[in-house]
C-alpha positions as CSV (number, residue, x, y, z in Angstrom):
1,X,0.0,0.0,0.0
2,X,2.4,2.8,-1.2
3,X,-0.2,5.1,-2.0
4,X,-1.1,5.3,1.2
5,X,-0.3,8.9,2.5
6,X,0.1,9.6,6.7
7,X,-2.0,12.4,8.3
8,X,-0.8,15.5,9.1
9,X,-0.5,17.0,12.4
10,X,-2.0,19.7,13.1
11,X,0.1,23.2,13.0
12,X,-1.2,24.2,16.1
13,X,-1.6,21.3,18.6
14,X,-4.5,22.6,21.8
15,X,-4.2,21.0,25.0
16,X,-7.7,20.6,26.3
17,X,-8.5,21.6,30.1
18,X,-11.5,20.4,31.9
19,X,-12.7,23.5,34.3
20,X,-10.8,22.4,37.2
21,X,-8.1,22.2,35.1
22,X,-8.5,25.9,34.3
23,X,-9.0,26.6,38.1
24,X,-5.5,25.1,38.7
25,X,-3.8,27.1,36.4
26,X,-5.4,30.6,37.2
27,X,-5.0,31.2,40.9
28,X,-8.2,32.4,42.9
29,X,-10.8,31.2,40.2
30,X,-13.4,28.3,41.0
31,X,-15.5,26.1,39.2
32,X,-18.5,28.0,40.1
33,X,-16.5,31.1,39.3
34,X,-15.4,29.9,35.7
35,X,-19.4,28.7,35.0
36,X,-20.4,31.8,36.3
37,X,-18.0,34.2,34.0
38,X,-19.3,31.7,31.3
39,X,-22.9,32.5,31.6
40,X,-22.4,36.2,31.0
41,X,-19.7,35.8,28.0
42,X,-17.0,36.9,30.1
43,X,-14.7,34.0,30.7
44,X,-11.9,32.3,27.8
45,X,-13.4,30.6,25.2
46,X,-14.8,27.4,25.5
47,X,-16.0,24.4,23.3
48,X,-19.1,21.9,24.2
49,X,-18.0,18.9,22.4
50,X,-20.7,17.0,23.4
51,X,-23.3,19.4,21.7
52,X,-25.0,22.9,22.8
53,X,-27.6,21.1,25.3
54,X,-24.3,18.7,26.4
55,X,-22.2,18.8,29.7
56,X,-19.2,18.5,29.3
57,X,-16.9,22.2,28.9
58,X,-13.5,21.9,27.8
59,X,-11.2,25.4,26.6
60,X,-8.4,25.1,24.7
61,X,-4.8,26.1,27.7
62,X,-4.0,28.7,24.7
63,X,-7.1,30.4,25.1
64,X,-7.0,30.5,28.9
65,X,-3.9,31.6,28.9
66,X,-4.8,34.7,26.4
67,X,-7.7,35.9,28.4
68,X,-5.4,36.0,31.5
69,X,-2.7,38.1,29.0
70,X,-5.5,40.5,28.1
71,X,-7.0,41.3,31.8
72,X,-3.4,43.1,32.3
73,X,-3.6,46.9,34.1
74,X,-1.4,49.0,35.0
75,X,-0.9,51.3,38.7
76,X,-1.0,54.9,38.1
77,X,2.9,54.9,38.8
78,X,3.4,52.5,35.7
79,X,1.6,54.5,33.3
């Protein structure tokens, strides 16, 4: 089978954190904080594998890790 031709990976490979996951990586956040900051579109971005009505949350650690990059502020001495 020569003409057989391997898959690619992926450019960008996404490690997939489970909320508690995410809670372990961002100090002071909680599960109920995370779900909470999900409700009102607040929190990183997040993917429902299992379907819009499904349970299970999982968000990409690159996308965690850019919502924490883009709550940075400044003191008043800094600026």
């Amino acid at each position: 089978m020569s003409n057989v031709t391997a898959l690619r990976r992926p450019a960008v490979e996404h490690r997939y954190l489970s909320p508690a996951q995410v809670c372990e990586l961002v100090p002071g956040i909680t599960v109920a904080n995370l779900q909470e900051l999900r409700k009102r579109g607040l929190g990183p971005k997040y993917r429902k594998p299992t379907g819009e009505n499904g349970k299970v949350v999982v968000y990409a650690e690159s996308d965690v890790r850019a919502w924490v990059e883009a709550s940075v502020h400044t003191t008043r001495e800094q600026s």
